[in-house]
C-alpha angles and dihedrals in degrees: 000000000000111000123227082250098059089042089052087047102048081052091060096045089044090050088048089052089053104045080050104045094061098037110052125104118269108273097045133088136203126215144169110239124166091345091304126104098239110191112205131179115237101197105110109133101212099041082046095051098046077045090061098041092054099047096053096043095042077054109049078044086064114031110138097025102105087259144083145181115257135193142197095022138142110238108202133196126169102317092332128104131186133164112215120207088241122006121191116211149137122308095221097052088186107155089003101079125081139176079268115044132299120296117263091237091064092052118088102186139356137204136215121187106198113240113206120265126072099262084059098040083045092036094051097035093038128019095028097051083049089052098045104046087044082057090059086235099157104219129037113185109195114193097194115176088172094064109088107305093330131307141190116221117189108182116190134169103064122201096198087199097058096030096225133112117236109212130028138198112210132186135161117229108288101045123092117240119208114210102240102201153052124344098340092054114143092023106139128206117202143144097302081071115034088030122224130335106287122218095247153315 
């Protein structure tokens, strides 16, 4: 049971977010992890580029289809607030979409494309794929250049009670992985996306 204290203070967290969220300079982002505001840049040229090849081929692959690749917006779920690099949902956001973000439920797969810098590398493999999992989203694509000498992770399968995904797709740079899931199945991401093996991360 959640004590009177813990909802104040999620409040509070929750106020703080969005006094931040619509105040920070262009290029940061702020987001609710593990009860704390993190504020984050999201100026890195490469994870911003793969971000943006991927968008707009995930969405001429599935034009037509009721859904569509979005950037640069606010996922929400109970007092909790995160902005993935690349999000899938409905078209027609109807009932999904709030003051704050659009609701998790509505939300089929998101992306994260690892900046460089150890709060981003822990904050991407660890606390997000908890989040999100926790969240029941379906898909998570990692792009992670600083994981051996890059890799694609695609977890599916999320137990919201445990926070943890059940099953995983993993591939290093260079080989193709296939979404497994929901709208986007079939969806690969390749090097035409995450460009060529790297020399290291």
């Amino acid at each position: 049971m959640t004590s009177s204290a813990e909802q104040d203070l999620d409040e509070a967290v929750w106020i703080a977010w969005q006094a931040a969220a619509n105040s920070l300079p262009e290029g940061f982002r702020a987001e609710i992890l593990d009860g704390r505001v993190e504020v984050s840049a999201r100026g890195h040229v490469r994870p911003g580029g793969i971000a943006n090849r991927l968008r707009a081929t995930m969405d001429r692959a599935l034009a037509d289809s009721g859904f569509g690749a979005v950037q640069c917006t606010y996922v929400v779920h109970g007092r909790n607030a995160w902005q993935p690099d690349v999000l899938l949902a409905p078209d027609d956001d109807a009932g999904h979409a709030t003051d704050d973000g659009l609701e998790a439920s509505a939300v089929e797969l998101v992306v994260e494309v690892v900046s460089p810098g150890r709060d981003s590398i822990s904050r991407d493999r660890i606390r997000k794929r908890r989040a999100y999992a926790r969240a029941g989203i379906p898909v998570y694509i990692l792009i992670d250049d600083h994981d051996e000498r890059g890799v694609v992770t695609a977890p599916t399968g999320p137990d919201p009670e445990k926070a943890v995904y059940g099953d995983e797709v993993r591939a290093s740079y260079g080989v193709a992985v296939t979404v497994p899931a929901g709208p986007a199945k079939g969806f690969v991401i390749g090097e035409g996306i995450t460009g060529a093996l790297r020399g290291g991360g």
